[in-house]
C-alpha positions, -999 to 999 in steps of 0.1 A, spaced: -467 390 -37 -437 409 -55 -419 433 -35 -398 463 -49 -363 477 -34 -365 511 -25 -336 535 -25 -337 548 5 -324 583 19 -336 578 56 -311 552 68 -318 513 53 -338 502 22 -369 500 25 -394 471 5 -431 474 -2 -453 448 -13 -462 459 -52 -469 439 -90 -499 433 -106 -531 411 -88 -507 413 -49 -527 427 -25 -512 456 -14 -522 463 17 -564 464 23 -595 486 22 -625 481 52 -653 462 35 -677 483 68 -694 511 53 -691 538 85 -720 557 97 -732 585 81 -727 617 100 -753 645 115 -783 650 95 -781 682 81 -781 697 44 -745 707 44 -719 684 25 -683 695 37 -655 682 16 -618 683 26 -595 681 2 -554 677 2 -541 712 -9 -527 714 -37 -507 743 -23 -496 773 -46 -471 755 -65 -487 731 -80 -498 698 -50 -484 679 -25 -502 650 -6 -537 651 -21 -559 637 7 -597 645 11 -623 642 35 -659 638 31 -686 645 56 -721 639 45 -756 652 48 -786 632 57 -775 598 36 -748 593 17 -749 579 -16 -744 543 -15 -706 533 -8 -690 505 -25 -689 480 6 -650 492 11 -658 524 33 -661 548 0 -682 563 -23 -698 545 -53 -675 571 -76 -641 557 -57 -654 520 -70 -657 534 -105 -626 553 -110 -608 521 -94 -630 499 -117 -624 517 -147 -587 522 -139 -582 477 -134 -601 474 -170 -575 499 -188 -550 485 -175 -567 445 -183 -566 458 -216 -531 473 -219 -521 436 -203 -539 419 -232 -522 438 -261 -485 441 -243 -485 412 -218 -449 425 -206 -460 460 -196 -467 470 -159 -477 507 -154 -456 513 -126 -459 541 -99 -428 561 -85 -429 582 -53 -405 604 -38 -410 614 0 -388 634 21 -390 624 52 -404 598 70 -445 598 65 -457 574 47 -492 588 45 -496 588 7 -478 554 0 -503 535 23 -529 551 5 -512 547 -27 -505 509 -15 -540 497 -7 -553 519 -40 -523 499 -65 -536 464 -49 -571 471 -59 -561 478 -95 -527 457 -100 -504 490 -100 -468 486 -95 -453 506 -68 -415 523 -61 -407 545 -33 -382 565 -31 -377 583 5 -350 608 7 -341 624 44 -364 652 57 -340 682 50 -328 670 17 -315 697 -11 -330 706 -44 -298 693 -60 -307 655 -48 -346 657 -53 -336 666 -94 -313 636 -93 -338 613 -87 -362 625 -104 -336 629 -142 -331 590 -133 -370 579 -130 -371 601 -163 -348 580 -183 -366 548 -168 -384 531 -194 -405 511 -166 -418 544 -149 -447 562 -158 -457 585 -130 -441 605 -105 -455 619 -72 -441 642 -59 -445 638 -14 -426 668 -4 -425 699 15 -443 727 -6 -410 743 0 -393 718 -18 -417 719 -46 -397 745 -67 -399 758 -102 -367 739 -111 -378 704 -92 -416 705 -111 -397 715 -145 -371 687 -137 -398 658 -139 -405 651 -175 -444 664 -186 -453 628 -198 -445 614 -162 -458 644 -142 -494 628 -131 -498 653 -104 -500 677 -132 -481 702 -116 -450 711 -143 -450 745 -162 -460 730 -191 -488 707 -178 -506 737 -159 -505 756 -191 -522 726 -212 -548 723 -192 -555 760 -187 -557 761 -225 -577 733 -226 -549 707 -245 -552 675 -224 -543 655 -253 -505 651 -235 -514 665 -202 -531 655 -168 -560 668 -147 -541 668 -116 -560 642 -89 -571 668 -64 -587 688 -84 -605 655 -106 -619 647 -70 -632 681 -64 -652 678 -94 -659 642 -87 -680 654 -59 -689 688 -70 -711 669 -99 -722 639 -73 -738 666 -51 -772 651 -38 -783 686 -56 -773 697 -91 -749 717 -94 -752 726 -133 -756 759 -138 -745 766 -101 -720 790 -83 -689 778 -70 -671 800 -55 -628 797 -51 -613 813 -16 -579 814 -17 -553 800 -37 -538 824 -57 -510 795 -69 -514 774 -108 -538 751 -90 -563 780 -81 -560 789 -120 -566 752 -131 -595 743 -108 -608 773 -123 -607 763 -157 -620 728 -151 -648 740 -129 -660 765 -157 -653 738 -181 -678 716 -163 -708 741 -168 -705 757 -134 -699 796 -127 -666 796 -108 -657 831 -88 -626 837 -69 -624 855 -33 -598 860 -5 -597 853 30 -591 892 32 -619 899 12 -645 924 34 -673 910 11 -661 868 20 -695 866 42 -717 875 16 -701 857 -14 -703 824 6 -740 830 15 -744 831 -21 -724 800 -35 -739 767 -45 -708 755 -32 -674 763 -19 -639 755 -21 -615 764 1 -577 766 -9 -546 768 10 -571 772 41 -550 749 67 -551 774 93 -587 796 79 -617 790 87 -654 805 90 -685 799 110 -710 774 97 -738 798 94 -720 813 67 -731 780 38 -764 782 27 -787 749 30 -778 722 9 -741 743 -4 -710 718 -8 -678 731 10 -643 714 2 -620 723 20 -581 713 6 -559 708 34 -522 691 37 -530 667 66 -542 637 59 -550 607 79 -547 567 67 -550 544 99 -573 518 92 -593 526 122 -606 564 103 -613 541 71 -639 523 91 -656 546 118 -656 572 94 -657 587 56 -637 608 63 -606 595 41 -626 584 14 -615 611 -13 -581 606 2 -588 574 -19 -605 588 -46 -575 618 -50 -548 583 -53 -572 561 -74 -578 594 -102 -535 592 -94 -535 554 -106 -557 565 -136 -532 591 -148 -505 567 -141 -525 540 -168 -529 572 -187 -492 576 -189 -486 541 -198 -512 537 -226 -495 570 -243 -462 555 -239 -473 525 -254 -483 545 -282 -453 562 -289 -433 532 -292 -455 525 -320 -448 537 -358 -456 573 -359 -471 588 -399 -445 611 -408 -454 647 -402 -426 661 -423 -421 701 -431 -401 703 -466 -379 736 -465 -378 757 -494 -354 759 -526 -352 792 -547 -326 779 -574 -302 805 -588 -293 808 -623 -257 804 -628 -261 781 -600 -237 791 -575 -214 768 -557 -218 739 -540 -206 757 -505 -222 785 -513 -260 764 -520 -256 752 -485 -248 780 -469 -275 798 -480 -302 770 -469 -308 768 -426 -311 733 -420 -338 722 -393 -324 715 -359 -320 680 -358 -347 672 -329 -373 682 -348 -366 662 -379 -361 634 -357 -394 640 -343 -409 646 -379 -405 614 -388 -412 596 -357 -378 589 -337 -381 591 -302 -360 616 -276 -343 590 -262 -329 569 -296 -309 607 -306 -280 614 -298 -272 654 -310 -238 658 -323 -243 700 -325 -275 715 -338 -275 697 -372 -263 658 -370 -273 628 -344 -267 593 -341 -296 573 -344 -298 542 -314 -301 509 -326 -326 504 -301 -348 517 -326 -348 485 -344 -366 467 -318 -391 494 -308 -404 490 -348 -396 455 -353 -435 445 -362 -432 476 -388 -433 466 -424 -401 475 -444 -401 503 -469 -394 499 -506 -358 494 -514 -339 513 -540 -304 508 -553 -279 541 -569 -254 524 -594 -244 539 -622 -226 528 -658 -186 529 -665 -174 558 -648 -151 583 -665 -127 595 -636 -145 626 -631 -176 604 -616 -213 605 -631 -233 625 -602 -248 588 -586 -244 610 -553 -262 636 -567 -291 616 -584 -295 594 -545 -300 631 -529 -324 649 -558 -349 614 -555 -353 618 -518 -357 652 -524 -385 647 -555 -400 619 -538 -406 636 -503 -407 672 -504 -426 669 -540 -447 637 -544 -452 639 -503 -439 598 -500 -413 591 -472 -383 582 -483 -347 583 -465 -314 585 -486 -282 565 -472 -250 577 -481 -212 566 -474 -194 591 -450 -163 605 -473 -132 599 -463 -111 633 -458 -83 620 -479 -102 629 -514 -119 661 -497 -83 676 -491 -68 657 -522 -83 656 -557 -121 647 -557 -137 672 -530 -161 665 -512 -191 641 -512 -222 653 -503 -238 659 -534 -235 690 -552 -257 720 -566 -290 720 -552 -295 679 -546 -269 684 -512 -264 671 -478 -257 700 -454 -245 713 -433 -216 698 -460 -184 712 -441 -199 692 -416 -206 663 -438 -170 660 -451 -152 672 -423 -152 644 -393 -187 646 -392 -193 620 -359 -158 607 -355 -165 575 -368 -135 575 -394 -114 582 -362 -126 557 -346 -117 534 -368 -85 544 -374 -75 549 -333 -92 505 -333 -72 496 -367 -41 511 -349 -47 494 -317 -46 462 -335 -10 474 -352 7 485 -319 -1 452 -301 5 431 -327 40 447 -330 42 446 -290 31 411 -287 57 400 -315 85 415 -291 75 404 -262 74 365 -274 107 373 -292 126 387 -259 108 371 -231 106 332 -217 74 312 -221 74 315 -178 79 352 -182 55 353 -206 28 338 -188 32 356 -154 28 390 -171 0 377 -194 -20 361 -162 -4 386 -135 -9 380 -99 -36 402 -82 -39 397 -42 -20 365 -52 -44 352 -72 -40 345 -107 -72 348 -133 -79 344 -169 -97 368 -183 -129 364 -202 -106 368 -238 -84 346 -226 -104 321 -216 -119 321 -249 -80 318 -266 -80 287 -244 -109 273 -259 -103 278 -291 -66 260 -280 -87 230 -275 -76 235 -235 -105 232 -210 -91 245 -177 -100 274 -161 -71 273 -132 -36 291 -145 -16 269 -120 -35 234 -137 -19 245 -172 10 218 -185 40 233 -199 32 226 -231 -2 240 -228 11 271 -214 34 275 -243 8 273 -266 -16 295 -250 13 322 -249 28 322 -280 12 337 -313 42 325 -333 33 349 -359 52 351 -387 66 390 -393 67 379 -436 29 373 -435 16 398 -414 -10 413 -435 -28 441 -412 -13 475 -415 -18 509 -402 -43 539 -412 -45 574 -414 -72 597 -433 -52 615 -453 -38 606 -488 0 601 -482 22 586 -507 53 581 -486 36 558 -461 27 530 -488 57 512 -474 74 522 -445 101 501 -416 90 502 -379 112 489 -351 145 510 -359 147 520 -325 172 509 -300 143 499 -277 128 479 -302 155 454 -299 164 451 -334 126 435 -341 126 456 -378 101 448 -404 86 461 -430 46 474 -431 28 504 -445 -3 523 -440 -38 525 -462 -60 554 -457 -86 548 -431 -114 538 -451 -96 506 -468 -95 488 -435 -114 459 -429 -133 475 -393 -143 500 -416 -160 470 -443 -173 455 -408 -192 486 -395 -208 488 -428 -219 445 -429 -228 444 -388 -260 441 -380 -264 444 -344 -230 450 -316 -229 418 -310 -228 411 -347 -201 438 -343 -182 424 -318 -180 384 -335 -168 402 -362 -137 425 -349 -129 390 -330 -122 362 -365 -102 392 -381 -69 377 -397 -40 396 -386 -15 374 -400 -4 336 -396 21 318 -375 45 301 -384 28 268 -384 3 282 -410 -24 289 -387 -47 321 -392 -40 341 -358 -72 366 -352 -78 399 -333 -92 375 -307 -62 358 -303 -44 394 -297 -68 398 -269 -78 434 -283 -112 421 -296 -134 436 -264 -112 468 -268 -122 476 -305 -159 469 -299 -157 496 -272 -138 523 -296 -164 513 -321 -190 514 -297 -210 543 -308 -194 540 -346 -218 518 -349 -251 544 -349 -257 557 -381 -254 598 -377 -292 613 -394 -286 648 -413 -309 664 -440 -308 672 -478 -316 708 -490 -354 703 -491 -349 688 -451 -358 651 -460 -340 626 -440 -303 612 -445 -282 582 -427 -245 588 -432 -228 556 -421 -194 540 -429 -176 542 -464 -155 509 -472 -136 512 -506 -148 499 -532 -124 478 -548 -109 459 -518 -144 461 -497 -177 461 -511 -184 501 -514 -216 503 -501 -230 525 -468 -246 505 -440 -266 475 -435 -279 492 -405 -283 525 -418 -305 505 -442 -325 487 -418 -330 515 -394 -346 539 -420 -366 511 -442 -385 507 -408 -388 545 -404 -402 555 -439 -434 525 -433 -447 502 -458 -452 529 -488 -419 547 -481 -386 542 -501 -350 540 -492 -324 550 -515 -285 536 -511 -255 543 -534 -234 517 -546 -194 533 -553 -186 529 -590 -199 508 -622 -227 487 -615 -204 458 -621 -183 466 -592 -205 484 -565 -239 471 -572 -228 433 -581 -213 437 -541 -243 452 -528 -264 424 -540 -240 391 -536 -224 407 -507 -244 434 -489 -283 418 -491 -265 380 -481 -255 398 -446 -287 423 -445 -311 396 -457 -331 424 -477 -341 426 -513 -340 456 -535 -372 464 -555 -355 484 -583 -322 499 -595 -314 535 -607 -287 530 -631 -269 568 -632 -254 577 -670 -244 606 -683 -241 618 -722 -200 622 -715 -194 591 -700 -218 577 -728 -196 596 -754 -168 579 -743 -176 546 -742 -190 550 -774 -156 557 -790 -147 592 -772 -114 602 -765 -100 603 -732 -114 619 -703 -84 630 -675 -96 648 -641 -79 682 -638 -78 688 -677 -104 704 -698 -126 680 -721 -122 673 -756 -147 691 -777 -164 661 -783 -181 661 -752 -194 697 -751 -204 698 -788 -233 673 -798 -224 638 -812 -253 616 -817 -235 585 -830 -213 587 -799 -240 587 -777 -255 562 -793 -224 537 -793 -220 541 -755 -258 533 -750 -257 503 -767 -226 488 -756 -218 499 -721 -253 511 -708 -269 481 -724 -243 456 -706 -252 474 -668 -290 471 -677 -284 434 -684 -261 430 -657 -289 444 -631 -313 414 -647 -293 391 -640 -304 394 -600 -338 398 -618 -346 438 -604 -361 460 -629 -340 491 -637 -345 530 -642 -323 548 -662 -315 580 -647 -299 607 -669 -277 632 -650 -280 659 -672 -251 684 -680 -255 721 -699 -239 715 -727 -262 685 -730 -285 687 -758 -322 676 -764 -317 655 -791 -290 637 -773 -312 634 -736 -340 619 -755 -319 592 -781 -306 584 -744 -340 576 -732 -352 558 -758 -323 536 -766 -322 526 -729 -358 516 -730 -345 496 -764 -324 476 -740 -344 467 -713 -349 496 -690 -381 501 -673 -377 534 -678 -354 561 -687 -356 599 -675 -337 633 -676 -328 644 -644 -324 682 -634 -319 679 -598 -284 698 -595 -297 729 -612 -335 727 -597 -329 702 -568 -359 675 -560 -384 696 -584 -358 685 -610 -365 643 -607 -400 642 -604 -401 624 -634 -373 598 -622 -390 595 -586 -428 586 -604 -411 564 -625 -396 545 -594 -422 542 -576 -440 533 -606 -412 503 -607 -413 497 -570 -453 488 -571 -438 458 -598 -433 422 -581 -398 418 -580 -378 381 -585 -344 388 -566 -321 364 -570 -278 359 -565 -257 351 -591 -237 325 -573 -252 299 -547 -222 307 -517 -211 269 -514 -197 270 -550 -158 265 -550 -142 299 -549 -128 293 -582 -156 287 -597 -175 317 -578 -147 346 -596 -153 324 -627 -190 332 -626 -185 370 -617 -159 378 -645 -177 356 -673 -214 366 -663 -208 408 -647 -176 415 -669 -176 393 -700 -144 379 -696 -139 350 -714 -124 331 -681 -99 337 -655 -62 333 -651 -49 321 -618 -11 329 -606 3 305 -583 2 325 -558 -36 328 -560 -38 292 -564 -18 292 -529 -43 310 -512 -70 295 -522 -63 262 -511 -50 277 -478 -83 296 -476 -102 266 -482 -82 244 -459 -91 268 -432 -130 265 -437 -135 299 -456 -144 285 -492 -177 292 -484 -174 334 -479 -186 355 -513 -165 369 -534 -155 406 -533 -131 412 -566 -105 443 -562 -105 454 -600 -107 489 -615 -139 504 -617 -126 523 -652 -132 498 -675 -154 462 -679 -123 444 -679 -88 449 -663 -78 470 -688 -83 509 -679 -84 520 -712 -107 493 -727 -143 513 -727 -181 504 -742 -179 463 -736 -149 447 -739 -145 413 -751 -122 383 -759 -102 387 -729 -91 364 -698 -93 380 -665 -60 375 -647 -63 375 -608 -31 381 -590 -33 374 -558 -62 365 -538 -68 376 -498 -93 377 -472 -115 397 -448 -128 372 -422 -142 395 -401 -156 415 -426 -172 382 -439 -158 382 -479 -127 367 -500 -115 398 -524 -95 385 -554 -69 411 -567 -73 419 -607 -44 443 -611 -23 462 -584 -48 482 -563 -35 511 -545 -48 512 -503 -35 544 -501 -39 574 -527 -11 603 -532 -14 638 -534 -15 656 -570 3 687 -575 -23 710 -571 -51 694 -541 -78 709 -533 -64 719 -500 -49 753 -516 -87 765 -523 -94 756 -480 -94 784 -457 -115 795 -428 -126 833 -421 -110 837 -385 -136 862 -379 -169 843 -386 -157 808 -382 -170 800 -417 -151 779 -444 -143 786 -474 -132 765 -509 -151 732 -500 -165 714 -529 
């Protein structure tokens, strides 16, 4: 027998015996004697009293022979409720062999009168048990407590309420959530079952009973008058209902009604309601009439249970509890189940000029985030409202839907890039929006969160633009969840000790050292968990600070690092060109400990490259711990672990880690999580944010990701990189072109961000177009068969595009491979503007795919870059500096030859040279220098100089930013 730990108000704990098969407690197997004969059945019920129900308990005293009991001192109907009540819960058992419906009761006071009952009814059926007893005068304040924690407790599903009906106010019956409520006594329960909705509702017990024996009346009552005295509370109402509902006439009456006599001389039956201290004479019920009489005292010794019925619809009123309680359990059950989406599109009117991007979004009132969230089948308790309009999603949801069939995957990239970018934002957001609010398929779109350095610099924002947008989008590109600054206050963490821990070692004795690194508390000395794990890692197995040897204490407190090849630096999300290279330490306090670092804008640091690759916290937390901060002096790699900050970032990043849910202009779904660059990280938004929604959307649902610039630097990472540490497979690629980009690659001149465009890409050029197609579109197509996923060509059509152009773009892309090629309208007409590209990806989707990497991961790292440059870039082979060379062998020395590649090259051009467009050929790639995100999981080679932290123009976009002091609203986003 289990027993459960009771919180306990009234003085001590308190244990009762509870778990499924323990006998809990024990029921008379002697059937008493049946009482006077006579006609007259008189019933007493529990009240229920005007507020809803307290202690239901029922008494039964029977005419001339009562039906035949169940050999356990009650009637057959008790057996069957109890009966039916063990099978439902056999056959919860069978399909969730963890799951216990589990009973929680909360008494004031100290009468246990309804958990006896409740004890001997839950060992019949195998119901769990807690009790909860509070002290007899308790407030309202500490009755809601309990009750808002047995509503966040997974393992509870049903609350009775054992309390004073004084205690049983509006605000304590509205505090315990409807689902648990199996009294059926909340607001909203009452008012389902008076209109008849007891799809999420209960019958409350007292009144099931009622009718229990109302329709196993020796006499039928079908047809019959049952007449209600009293109870002018919900309960009255309810019994009302269900009487009526059961084919009986039900009338009401008052104890200070003049015509009471007469009405009772009339009713088939009676029920009397909030009648503890009312009564009438006996030669008021007519021959063979039923009275019930609900009263609050109740009595449980054993010795009633077997001289007398009397308490034997006090049982019934706690089994038809027990049966609520399985009730309860088999809907939650349910709910933790996938849920069909039951989405509600909202409604686009496109303008033509189309207006801005600010001014689109504006216009449009996004749904308040719960309900999308329940749309498409997340529950209350995995959201987390930031506002009205974003949430982060728990991860918890993956293991709620962890039997549910992935989704269908689909991949953004796009072709060589002009600097003005090629909409692949735009086209993710407008296929959500066709496929979902058009073609009626679920499908979720996961997007990078923008950093703010671009949205205040140069590029604006990125949420999309026209009428395929996320909104709200001020709240999109402005902080949105905090997770940028959340990485920036962990990255920064990791600066300040690493500076603090090289000035310490540098100032302070090893002994001195150690006695403030393992301080005395109570005179005790302790490692702490980190440190313990610093001493494994050592190779030193003690766990005692006083067994350490001097030379082991030496070693565990000295990093040793090496201020020349300390390669972690500070970040701040805002493009600043004066903090590329900066000094720290020129303060007198410093203690002339001067170096030189810099800073890179948030996004380029490596936690930011580890939110997006994590798969779980833990995942999270092994990850923040192997970062490389720098080396020591001996040449060894010296970690975050080693630091000791590890734990500490894993709690800043702690809710980072949930993907934030928003909506598109049409209200489909959208995961906005993490945005690592793209050159020096992989440029892709998160493996969870992938996971969590290919589970959401169900089998024939899609998922749509971006990959940042040219297929052969974005999309290459997403699948050698990104799918190695998510494990998933893409089923097709949308490769994103554009007729100006095309143009230029196909001989164009120059296209420069800020200045107007040659009139070669506003007037029509077919030969242009048709160069760019079959040199640079061509090589992305082929690049994307390489990992053997079928692509669609998505064309992001401009204005001053023309028809002969759109369609030569089509065809030649089907010329070199494509699956399909389409024009896509979405920014002008939103999601009614891609239908054609989403039929023709789920048209590619329904295809069996043959994924495959380009490099097996155990190849030499020389020979992986090798592979990238000659197969993705057509280089004709690679150039290694020394220092490259260097760092390879150190990286293979220290067992991380066998990380993927992540090459840092510019996303302009094919090759390392900007200005070579179409396909370049005949070149050798040189790689510079050649570093290493551990944590992260990935070796990046450097092609070039790549900048970590972008500058201001002349003009940034912050001059067009301003907010209206009056209505809060914000003006010159884009």
């Amino acid at each position: 027998m289990k027993l459960s730990i009771i919180r306990s108000a009234c003085g001590s704990l308190r244990t009762h015996p509870a778990g499924p098969g323990s006998r809990v407690g024990g029921l008379s197997r002697r059937c008493p004697p049946v009482g006077p004969a006579n006609n007259r059945l008189i019933l007493r019920a529990a009240s229920a009293t005007s507020s809803g129900g307290t202690n239901p308990k029922l008494a039964v005293n029977f005419g001339k022979q009562s039906r035949k009991d169940d050999g356990f001192g009650c009637d057959r109907s008790l057996s069957e409720v109890l009966q039916s009540t063990k099978e439902a819960i056999a056959a919860l058992q069978r399909r969730n062999p963890t799951v216990q419906p589990l009973l929680a009761i909360i008494q004031a006071g100290e009468d246990d009168s309804v958990l006896e009952i409740s004890k001997k009814i839950a060992g019949r059926v195998g119901l769990n048990i807690t009790h909860i007893c509070l002290a007899k005068e308790c407030s309202e304040d500490e009755i809601v407590e309990e009750l808002l924690k047995l509503n966040e407790d997974p393992r509870v599903h049903g609350v009775h309420l054992h309390l004073p009906p004084a205690s049983l106010t509006s605000r304590v019956l509205n505090a315990l959530k409807p689902e648990k409520d199996v009294d059926g006594i909340s607001d909203l329960n009452m008012g389902r079952l008076v209109r008849g909705d007891l799809s999420k509702g209960f019958v409350p017990p007292t009144a099931s009973a009622v009718l229990d024996q109302l329709e196993k009346h020796d006499a039928p009552l079908e047809g019959k008058t049952v007449l209600l005295v009293g109870g002018e509370g919900p309960f009255g109402v309810a019994l009302q209902c269900l009487i009526e509902r059961s084919g009986l006439v039900a009338l009401k009456s008052h104890w200070s009604s003049k015509s009471l006599q007469s009405q009772v001389m009339q009713a088939d039956a009676v029920v009397l309601l909030g009648a503890e201290n009312m009564d009438f004479p006996p030669t008021w019920v007519r021959p063979g009439a039923a009275v019930i009489r609900c009263e609050p005292s109740l009595e449980t010794d054993e010795h009633a249970i077997e001289t007398s019925s009397k308490s034997g619809l006090g049982y019934l009123t706690a089994a038809y509890r027990t049966q609520n309680v399985v009730r309860s359990c088999s809907r939650w059950l349910q709910e933790q189940q996938y849920q069909p989406w039951r989405l509600r599109s909202l409604k686009l009117q496109p303008l033509t000029p189309v207006p801005s991007d600010i001014a689109i979004s504006r216009a449009q009132t996004p749904k308040p985030v719960d309900q999308l969230a329940e749309e498409i089948g997340l529950l209350p308790e995995e959201l987390e409202a930031y506002g009205r309009s974003k949430a982060k999603v728990r991860l918890s949801l993956l293991d709620r839907l962890h039997k549910q069939p992935d989704g269908k995957y689909v991949l953004v990239a796009g072709i060589t890039p002009t600097p003005l970018g090629e909409g692949k934002s735009t086209v993710t957001i407008g296929l959500v929006q066709a496929l979902t609010a058009h073609l009626k398929l679920n499908s979720f779109a996961c997007l990078r969160q923008p950093s703010q350095g671009p949205t205040f610099g140069v590029k604006g924002g990125a949420a999309g633009g026209g009428y395929a947008q996320v909104i709200p989008m001020e709240e999109f590109n402005l902080h949105l969840t905090g997770d940028i600054h959340a990485i920036t206050a962990a990255n920064n963490l990791v600066a300040a000790a690493i500076d603090a821990r090289m000035l310490h070692e540098a100032t302070q004795s090893d002994k001195a050292l150690f006695s403030r690194l393992v301080p005395s508390v109570n005179g005790v000395r302790r490692f702490s968990p980190i440190q313990l794990s610093r001493l494994r890692r050592l190779g030193i197995n003690k766990v005692d600070p006083a067994a350490l040897a001097p030379q082991e204490v030496s070693a565990f407190v000295r990093l040793d690092l090496d201020p020349s090849k300390i390669t972690w630096q500070r970040v701040v999300d805002t493009n600043d060109r004066f903090l590329r290279k900066i000094t720290v330490g020129q303060a007198s306090t410093e203690k002339g400990q001067l170096r030189e670092t810099g800073f890179d804008i948030a996004v380029a640091s490596e936690i930011m490259a580890i939110l997006a690759l994590a798969d779980s916290l833990e995942d999270m937390r092994t990850r923040l711990a192997r970062m490389v901060v720098g080396t020591s002096r001996s040449g060894q790699p010296v970690t975050a672990e080693d630091l000791g900050v590890s734990g500490a970032l894993a709690v800043l990043m702690k809710d980072a880690i949930k993907p934030t849910l928003m909506q598109t202009l049409e209200g489909t779904p959208v995961f906005v999580h993490a945005g690592p660059f793209a050159n020096i990280a992989h440029g892709n938004s998160s493996v969870l944010a992938d996971k969590l929604a290919l589970k959401l959307v169900g089998r024939d649902g899609f998922v749509v990701t971006e990959a940042g610039f040219g297929a052969d630097i974005g999309m290459e990472k997403f699948f050698n990189i990104k799918c190695r540490a998510s494990g998933l497979r893409p089923n097709v690629v949308v490769l994103v072109a554009t007729v100006r980009a095309l143009k230029m690659h196909g001989g164009g001149p120059n296209v420069s961000a800020g200045a107007p465009l040659p009139r070669e890409y506003i007037d029509e050029d077919l030969s242009l177009v048709a160069g760019g197609c079959r040199s640079n579109l061509w090589k992305q197509i082929q690049i994307a068969h390489l990992f053997g996923v079928p692509v669609v060509v998505a064309l992001n059509v401009f204005k001053t595009d023309t028809q002969a152009e759109i369609e030569l773009v089509c065809q030649i892309a089907k010329e070199c491979g494509a699956s399909d090629a389409v024009p896509c309208h979405h920014w002008a007409q939103g999601g009614r503007g891609s239908l054609e590209l989403a039929q023709a990806v789920n048209e590619a989707a329904s295809r069996p795919g043959n994924f495959q990497f380009l490099y097996n991961i155990e190849m030499p790292i020389v020979e992986k870059i090798r592979t990238i440059a000659q197969k993705v870039y057509g280089a004709d082979d690679i150039e290694l500096s020394p220092e490259a060379s260097a760092k390879i062998d150190y990286y293979n020395r220290q067992g991380y030859g066998s990380l993927p590649i992540c090459m840092a090259k510019t996303h302009l051009s094919l090759s390392h040279m900007p200005d070579k467009k179409g396909v370049p050929t005949g070149f050798v790639l040189p790689i510079r220098d050649v570093r290493a995100s551990i944590g992260a999981g990935f070796i990046f080679p450097l092609v070039g100089t790549m900048s970590t932290m972008p500058g201001l123009p002349t003009r940034p976009c912050f001059y067009d930013i301003d907010l209206d002091p009056v209505t809060e609203e914000i003006t010159g986003l884009f």
